[in-house]
VMD Tcl script that builds the backbone (N, CA, C; Angstrom):
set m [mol new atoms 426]
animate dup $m
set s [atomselect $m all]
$s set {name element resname resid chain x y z} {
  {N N UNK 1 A -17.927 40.950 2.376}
  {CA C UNK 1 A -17.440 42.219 1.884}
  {C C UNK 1 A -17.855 43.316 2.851}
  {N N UNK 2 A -16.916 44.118 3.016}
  {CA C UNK 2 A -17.098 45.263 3.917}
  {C C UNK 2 A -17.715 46.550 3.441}
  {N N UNK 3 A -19.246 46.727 3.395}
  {CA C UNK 3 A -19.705 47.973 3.182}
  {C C UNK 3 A -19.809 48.928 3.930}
  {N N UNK 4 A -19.451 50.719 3.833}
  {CA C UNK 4 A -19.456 51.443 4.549}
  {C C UNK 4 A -20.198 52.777 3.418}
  {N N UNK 5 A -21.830 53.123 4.327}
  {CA C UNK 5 A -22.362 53.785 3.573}
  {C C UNK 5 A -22.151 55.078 4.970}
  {N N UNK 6 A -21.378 56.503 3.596}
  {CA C UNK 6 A -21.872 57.617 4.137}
  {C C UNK 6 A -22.573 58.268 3.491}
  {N N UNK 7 A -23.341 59.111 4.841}
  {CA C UNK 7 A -24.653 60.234 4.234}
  {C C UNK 7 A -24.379 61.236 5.114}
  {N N UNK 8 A -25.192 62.343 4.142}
  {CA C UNK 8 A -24.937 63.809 5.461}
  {C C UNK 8 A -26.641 64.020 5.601}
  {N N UNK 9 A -26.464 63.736 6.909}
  {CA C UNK 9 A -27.928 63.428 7.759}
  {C C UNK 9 A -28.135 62.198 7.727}
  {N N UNK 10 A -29.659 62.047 8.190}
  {CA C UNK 10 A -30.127 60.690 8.302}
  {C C UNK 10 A -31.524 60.821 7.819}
  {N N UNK 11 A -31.991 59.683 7.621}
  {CA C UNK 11 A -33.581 59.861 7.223}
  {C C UNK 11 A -34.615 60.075 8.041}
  {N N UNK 12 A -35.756 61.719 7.854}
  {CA C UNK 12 A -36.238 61.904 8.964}
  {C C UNK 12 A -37.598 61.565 8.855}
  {N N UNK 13 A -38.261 61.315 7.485}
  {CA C UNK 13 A -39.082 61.148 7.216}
  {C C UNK 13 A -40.162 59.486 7.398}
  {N N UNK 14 A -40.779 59.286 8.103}
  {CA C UNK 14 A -41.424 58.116 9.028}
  {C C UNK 14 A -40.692 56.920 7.577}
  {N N UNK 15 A -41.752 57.203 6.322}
  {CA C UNK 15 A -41.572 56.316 5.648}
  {C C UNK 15 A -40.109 56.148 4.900}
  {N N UNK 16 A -39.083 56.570 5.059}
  {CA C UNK 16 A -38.044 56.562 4.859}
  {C C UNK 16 A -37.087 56.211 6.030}
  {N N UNK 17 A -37.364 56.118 7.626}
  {CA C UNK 17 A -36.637 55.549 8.038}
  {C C UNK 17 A -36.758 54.319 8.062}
  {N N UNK 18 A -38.421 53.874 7.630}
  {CA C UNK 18 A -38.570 52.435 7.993}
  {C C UNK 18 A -37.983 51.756 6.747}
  {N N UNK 19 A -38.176 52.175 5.322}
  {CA C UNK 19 A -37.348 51.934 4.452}
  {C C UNK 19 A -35.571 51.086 4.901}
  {N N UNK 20 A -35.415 52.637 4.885}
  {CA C UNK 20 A -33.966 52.399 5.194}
  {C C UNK 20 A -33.476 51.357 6.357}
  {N N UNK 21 A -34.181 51.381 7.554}
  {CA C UNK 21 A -33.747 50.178 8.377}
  {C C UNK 21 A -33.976 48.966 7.671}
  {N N UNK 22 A -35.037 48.763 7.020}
  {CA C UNK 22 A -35.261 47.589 6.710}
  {C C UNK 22 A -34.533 47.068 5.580}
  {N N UNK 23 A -34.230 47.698 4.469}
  {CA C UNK 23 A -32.645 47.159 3.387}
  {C C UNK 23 A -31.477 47.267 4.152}
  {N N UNK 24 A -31.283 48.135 5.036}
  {CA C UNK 24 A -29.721 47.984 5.674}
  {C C UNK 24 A -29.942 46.648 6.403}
  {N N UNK 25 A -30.916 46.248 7.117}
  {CA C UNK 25 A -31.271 44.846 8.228}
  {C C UNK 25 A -31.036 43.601 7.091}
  {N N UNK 26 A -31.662 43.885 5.941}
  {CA C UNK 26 A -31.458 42.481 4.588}
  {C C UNK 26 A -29.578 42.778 4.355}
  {N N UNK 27 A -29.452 44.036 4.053}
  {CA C UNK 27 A -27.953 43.911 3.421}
  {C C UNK 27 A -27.067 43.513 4.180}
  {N N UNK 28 A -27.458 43.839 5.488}
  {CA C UNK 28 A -26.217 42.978 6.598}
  {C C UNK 28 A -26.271 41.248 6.551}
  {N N UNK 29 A -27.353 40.917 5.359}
  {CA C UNK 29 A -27.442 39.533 5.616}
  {C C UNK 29 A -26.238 38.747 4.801}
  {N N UNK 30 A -26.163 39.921 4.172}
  {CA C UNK 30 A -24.724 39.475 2.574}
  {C C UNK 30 A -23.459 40.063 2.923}
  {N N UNK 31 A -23.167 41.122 3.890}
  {CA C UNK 31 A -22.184 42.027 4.194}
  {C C UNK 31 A -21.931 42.410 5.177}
  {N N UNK 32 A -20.703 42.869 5.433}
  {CA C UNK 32 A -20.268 43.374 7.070}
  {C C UNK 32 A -20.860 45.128 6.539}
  {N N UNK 33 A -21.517 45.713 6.954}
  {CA C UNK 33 A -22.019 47.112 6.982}
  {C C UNK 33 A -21.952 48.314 7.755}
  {N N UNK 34 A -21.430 48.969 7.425}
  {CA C UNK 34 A -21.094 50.279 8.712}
  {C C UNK 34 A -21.950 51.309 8.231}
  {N N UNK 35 A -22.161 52.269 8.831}
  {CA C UNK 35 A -23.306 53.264 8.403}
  {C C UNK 35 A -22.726 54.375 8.935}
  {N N UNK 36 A -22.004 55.561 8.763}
  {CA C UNK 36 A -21.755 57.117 9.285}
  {C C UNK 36 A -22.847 58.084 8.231}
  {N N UNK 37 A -23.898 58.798 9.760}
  {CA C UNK 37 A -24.349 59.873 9.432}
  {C C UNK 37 A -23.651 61.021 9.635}
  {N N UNK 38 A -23.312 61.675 8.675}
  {CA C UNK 38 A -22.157 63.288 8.898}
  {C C UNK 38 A -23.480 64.291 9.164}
  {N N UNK 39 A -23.154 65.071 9.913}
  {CA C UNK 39 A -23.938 66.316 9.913}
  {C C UNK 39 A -24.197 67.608 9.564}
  {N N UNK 40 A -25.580 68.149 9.310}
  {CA C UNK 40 A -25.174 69.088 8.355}
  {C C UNK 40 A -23.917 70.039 8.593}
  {N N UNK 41 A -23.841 70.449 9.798}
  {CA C UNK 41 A -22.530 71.544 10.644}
  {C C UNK 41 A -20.917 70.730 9.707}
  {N N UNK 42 A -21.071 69.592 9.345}
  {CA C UNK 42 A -19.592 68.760 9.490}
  {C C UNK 42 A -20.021 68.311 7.630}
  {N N UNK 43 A -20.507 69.040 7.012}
  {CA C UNK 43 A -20.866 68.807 5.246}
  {C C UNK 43 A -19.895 69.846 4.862}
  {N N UNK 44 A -18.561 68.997 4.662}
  {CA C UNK 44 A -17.511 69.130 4.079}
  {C C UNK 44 A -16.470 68.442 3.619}
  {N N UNK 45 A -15.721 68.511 2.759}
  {CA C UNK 45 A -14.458 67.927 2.131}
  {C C UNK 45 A -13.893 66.961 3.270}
  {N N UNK 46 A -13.459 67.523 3.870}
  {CA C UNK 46 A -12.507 66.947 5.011}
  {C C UNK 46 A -12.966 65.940 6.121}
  {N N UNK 47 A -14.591 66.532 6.640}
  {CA C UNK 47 A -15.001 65.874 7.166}
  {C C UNK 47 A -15.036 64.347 6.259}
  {N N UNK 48 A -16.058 64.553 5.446}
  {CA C UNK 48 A -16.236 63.363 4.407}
  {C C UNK 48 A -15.531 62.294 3.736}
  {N N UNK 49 A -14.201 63.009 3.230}
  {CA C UNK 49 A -12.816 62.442 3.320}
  {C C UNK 49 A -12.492 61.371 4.504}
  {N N UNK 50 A -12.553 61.848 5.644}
  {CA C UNK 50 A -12.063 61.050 6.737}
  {C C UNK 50 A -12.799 60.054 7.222}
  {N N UNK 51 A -14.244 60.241 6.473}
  {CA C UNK 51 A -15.506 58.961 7.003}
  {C C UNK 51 A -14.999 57.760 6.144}
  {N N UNK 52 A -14.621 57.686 5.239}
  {CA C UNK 52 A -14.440 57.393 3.826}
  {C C UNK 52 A -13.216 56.778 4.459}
  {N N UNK 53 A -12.088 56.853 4.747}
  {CA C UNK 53 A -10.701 56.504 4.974}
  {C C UNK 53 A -9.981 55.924 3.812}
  {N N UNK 54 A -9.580 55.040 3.971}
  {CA C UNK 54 A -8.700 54.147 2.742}
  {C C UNK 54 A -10.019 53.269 2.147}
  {N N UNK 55 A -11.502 53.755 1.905}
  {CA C UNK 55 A -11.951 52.444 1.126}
  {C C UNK 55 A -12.046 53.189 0.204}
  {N N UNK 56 A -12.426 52.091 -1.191}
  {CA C UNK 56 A -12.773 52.632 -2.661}
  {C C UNK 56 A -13.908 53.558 -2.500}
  {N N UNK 57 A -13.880 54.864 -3.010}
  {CA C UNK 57 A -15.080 56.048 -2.932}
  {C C UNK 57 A -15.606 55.557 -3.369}
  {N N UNK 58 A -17.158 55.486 -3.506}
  {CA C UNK 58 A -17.981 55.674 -4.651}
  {C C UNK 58 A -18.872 57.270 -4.827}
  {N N UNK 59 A -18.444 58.255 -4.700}
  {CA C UNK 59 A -19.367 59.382 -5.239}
  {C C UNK 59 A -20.578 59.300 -5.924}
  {N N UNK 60 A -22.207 59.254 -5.101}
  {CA C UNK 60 A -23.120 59.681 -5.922}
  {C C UNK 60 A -23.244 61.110 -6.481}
  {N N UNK 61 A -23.165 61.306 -7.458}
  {CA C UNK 61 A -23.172 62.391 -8.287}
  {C C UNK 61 A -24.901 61.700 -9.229}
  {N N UNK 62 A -25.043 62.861 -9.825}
  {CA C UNK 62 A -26.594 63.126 -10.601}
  {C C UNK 62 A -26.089 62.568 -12.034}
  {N N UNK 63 A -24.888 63.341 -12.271}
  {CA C UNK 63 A -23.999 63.381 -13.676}
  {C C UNK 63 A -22.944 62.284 -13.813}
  {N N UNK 64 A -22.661 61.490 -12.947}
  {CA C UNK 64 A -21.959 59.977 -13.147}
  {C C UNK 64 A -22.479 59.022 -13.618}
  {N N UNK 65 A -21.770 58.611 -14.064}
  {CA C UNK 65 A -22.523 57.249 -14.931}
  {C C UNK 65 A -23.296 56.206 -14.110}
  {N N UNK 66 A -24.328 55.892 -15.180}
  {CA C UNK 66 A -25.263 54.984 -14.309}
  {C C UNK 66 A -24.932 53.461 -14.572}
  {N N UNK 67 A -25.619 52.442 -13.734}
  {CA C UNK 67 A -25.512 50.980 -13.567}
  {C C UNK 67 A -26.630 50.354 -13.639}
  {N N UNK 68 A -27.258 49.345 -14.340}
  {CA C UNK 68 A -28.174 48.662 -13.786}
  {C C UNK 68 A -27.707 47.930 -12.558}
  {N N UNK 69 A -29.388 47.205 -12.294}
  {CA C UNK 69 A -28.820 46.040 -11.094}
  {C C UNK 69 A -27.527 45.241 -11.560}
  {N N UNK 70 A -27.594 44.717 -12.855}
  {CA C UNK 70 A -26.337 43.189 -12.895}
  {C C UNK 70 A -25.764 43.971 -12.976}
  {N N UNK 71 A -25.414 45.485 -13.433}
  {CA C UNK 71 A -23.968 45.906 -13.740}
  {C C UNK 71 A -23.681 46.198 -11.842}
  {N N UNK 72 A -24.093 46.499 -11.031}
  {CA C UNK 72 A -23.887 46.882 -9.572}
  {C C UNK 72 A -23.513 45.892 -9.262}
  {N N UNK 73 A -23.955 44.757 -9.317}
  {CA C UNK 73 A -24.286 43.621 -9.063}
  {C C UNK 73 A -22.262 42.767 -9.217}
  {N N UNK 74 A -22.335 42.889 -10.424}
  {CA C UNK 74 A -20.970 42.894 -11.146}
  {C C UNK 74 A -19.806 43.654 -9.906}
  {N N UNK 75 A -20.457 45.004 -10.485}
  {CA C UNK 75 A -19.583 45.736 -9.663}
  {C C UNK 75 A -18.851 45.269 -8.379}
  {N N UNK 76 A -19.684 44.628 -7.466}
  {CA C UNK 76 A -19.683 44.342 -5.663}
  {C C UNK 76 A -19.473 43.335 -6.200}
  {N N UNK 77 A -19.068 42.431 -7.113}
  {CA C UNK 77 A -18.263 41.160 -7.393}
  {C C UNK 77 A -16.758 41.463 -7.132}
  {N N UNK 78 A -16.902 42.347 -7.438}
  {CA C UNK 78 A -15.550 42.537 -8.303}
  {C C UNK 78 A -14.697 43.174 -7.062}
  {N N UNK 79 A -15.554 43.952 -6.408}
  {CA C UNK 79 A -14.861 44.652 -5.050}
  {C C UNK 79 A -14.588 43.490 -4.140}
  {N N UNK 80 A -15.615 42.550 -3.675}
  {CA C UNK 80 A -15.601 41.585 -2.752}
  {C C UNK 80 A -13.723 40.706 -2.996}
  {N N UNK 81 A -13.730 40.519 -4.337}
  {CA C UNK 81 A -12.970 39.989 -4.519}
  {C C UNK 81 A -11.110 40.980 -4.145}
  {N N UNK 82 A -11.186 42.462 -4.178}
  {CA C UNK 82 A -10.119 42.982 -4.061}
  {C C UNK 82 A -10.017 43.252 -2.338}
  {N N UNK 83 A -10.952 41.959 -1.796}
  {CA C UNK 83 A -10.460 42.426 -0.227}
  {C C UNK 83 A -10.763 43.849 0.276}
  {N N UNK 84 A -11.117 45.198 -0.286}
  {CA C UNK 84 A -11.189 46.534 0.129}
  {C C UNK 84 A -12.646 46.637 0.534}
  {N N UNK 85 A -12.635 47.624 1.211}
  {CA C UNK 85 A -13.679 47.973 2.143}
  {C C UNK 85 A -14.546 49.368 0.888}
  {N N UNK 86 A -16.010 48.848 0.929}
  {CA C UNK 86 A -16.722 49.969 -0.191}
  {C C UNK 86 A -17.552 51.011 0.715}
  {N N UNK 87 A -16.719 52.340 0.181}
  {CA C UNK 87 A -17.777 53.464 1.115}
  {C C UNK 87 A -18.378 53.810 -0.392}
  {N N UNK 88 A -19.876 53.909 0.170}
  {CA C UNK 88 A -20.833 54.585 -0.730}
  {C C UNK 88 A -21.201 56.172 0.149}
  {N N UNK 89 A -20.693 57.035 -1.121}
  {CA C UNK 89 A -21.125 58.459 -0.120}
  {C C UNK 89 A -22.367 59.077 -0.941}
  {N N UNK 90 A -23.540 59.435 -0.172}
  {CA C UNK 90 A -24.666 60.831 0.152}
  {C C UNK 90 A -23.880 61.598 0.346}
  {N N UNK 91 A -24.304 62.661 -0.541}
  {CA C UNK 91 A -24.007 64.210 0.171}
  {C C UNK 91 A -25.537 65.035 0.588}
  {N N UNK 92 A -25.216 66.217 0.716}
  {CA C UNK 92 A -26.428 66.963 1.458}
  {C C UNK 92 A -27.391 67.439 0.301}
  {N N UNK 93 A -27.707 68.405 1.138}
  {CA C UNK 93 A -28.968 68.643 -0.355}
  {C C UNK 93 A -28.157 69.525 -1.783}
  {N N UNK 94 A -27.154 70.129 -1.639}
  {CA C UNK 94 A -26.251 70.587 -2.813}
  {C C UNK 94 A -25.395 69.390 -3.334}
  {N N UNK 95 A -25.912 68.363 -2.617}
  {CA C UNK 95 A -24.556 67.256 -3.278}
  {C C UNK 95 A -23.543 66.554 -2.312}
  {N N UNK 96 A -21.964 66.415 -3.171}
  {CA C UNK 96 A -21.136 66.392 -2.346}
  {C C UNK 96 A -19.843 67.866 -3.340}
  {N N UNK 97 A -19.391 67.879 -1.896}
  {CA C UNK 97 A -18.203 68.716 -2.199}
  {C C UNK 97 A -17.163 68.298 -3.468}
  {N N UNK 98 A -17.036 69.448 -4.155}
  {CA C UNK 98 A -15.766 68.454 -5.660}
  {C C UNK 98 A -15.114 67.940 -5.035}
  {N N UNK 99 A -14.146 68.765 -4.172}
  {CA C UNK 99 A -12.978 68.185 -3.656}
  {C C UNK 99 A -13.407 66.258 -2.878}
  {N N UNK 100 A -14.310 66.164 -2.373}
  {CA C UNK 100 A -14.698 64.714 -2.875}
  {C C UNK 100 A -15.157 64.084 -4.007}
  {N N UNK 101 A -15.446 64.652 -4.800}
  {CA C UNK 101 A -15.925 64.305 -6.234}
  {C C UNK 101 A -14.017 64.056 -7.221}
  {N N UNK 102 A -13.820 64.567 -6.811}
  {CA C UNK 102 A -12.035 64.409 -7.300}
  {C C UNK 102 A -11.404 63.562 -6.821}
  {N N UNK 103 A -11.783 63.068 -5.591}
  {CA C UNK 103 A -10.882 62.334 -5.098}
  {C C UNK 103 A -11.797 60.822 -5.497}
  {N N UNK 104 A -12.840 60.760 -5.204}
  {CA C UNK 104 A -13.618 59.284 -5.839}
  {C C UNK 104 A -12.825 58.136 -6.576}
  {N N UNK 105 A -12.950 57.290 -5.992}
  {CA C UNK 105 A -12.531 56.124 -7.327}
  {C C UNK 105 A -13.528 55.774 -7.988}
  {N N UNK 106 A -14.590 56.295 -7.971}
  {CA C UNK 106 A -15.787 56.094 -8.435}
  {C C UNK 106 A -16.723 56.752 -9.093}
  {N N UNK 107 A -17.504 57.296 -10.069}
  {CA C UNK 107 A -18.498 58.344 -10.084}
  {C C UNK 107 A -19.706 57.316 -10.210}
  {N N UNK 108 A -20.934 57.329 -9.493}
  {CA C UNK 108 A -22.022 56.708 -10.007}
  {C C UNK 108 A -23.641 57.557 -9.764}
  {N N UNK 109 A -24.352 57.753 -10.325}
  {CA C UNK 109 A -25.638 57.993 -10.579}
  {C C UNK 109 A -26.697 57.057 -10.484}
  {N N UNK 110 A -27.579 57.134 -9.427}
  {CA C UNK 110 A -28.479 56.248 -9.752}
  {C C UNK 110 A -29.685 56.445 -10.679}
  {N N UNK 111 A -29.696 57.988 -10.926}
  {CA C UNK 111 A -30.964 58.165 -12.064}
  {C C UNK 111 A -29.948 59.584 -12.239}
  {N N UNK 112 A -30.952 59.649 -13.403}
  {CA C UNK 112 A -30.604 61.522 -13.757}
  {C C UNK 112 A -32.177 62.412 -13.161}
  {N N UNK 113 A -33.005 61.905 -12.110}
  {CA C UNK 113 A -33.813 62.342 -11.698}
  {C C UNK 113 A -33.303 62.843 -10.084}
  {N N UNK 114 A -33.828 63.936 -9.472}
  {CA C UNK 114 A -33.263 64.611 -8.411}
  {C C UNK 114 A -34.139 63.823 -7.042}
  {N N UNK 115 A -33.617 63.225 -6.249}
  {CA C UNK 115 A -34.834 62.587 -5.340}
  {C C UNK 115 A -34.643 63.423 -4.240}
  {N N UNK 116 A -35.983 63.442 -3.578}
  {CA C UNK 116 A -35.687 63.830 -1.998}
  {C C UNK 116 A -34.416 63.250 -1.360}
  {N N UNK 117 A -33.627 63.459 -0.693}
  {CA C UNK 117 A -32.544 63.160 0.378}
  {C C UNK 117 A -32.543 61.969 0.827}
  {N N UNK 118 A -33.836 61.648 1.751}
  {CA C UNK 118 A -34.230 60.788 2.160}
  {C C UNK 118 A -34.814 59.303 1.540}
  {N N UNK 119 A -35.213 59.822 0.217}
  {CA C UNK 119 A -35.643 58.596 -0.550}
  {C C UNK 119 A -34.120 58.495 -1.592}
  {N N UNK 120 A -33.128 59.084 -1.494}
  {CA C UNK 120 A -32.461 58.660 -2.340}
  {C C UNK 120 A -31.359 57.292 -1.372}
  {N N UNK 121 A -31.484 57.730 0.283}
  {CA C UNK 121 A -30.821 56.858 1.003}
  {C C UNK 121 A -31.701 55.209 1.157}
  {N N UNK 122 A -32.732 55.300 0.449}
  {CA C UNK 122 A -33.329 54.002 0.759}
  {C C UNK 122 A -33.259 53.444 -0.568}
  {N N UNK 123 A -33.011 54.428 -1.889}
  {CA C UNK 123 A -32.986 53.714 -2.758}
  {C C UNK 123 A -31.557 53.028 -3.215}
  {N N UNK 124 A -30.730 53.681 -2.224}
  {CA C UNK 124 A -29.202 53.028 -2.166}
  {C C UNK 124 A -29.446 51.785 -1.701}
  {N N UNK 125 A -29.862 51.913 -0.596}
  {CA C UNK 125 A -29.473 50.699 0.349}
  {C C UNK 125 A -30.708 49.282 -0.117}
  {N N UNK 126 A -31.514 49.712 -0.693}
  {CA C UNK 126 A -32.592 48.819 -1.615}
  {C C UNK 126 A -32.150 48.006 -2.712}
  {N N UNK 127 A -30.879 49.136 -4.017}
  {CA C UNK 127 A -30.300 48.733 -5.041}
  {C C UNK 127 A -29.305 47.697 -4.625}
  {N N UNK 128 A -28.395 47.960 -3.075}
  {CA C UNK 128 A -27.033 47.306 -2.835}
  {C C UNK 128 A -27.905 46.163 -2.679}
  {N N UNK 129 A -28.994 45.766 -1.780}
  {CA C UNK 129 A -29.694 45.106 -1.228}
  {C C UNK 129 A -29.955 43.922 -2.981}
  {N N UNK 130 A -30.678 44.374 -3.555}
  {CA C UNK 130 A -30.974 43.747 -4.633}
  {C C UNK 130 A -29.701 43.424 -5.442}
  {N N UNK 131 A -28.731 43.900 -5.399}
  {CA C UNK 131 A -27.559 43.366 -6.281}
  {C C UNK 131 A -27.055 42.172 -5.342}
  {N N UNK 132 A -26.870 42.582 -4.154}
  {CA C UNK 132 A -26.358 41.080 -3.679}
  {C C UNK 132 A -27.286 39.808 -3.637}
  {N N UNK 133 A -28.853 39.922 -3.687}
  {CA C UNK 133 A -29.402 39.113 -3.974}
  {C C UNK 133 A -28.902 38.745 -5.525}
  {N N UNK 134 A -28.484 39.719 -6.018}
  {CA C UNK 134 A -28.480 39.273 -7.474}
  {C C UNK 134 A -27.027 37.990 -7.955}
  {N N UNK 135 A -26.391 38.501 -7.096}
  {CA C UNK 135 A -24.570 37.422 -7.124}
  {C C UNK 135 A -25.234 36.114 -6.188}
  {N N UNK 136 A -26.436 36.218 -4.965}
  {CA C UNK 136 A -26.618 34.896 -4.452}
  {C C UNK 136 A -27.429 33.917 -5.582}
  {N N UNK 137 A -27.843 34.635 -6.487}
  {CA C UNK 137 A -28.578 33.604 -7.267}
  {C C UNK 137 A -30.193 33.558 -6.437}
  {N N UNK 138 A -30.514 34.387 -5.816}
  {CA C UNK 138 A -31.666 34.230 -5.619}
  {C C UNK 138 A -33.139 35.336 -6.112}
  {N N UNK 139 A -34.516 34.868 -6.173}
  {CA C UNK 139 A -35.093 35.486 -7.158}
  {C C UNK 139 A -35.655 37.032 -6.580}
  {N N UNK 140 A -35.607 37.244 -5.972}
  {CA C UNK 140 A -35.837 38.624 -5.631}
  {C C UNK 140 A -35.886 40.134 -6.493}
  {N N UNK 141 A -34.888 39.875 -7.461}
  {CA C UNK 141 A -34.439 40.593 -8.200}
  {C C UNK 141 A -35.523 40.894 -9.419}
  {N N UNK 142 A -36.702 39.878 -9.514}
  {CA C UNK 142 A -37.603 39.534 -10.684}
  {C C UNK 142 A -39.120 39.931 -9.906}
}
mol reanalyze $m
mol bondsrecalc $m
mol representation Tube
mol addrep $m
């Protein structure tokens, strides 16, 4: 399955880049993975839109509905199977733009708690990380 995670920025913080390399390095073990950092200058609709192209949005929003692991888990079943390519979008520190929030095929929340920027990109790529362990059947998840 083809994952494509966007964020606006990147993680600058020591313990958050090592984070983040290290679930994106496991998730490429289950997935083809692309990664676009947008920048703050380019944190907009249009830009964001176009990182995104023809795959299924997923919009993190605060106020979208949430998933456990099996329901994510489920979820990236279910995509793998429609052949389409999954962009997961970060926005900046206000979010993302509506006009991407409208266009989403997706709304999802990973908490109703506000995280740093940086720890919210490792807790993406940690959750995707653990859901596909979760469809291999292996114990990680426990």
């Amino acid at each position: 399955m083809k994952i494509h995670i966007v964020t606006v920025g990147s993680p600058k913080l020591a313990y958050a880049t090592l984070g983040w390399e290290e679930y994106i390095k496991r998730l490429k073990h289950y997935h083809d993975v692309r990664i676009t950092h947008i920048s703050d200058k380019q944190n907009d609709a249009t830009h964001l839109l176009e990182a995104a192209k023809t795959a299924h949005l997923v919009a993190l929003v605060i106020d979208g509905p949430q998933m456990n692991s099996e329901q994510l888990a489920t979820f990236l079943e279910k995509k793998a199977y429609e052949a389409r390519e999954v962009c997961f979008m970060i926005g900046g520190p206000d979010g993302l733009p509506e006009a991407v929030i409208k266009q989403a095929d997706t709304l999802w929340s990973m908490s109703k708690l506000t995280f740093p920027h940086d720890l919210a990109m490792v807790i993406l790529a940690e959750t995707l990380y653990r859901s596909s362990t979760i469809n291999d059947g292996l114990p990680y998840h426990h």
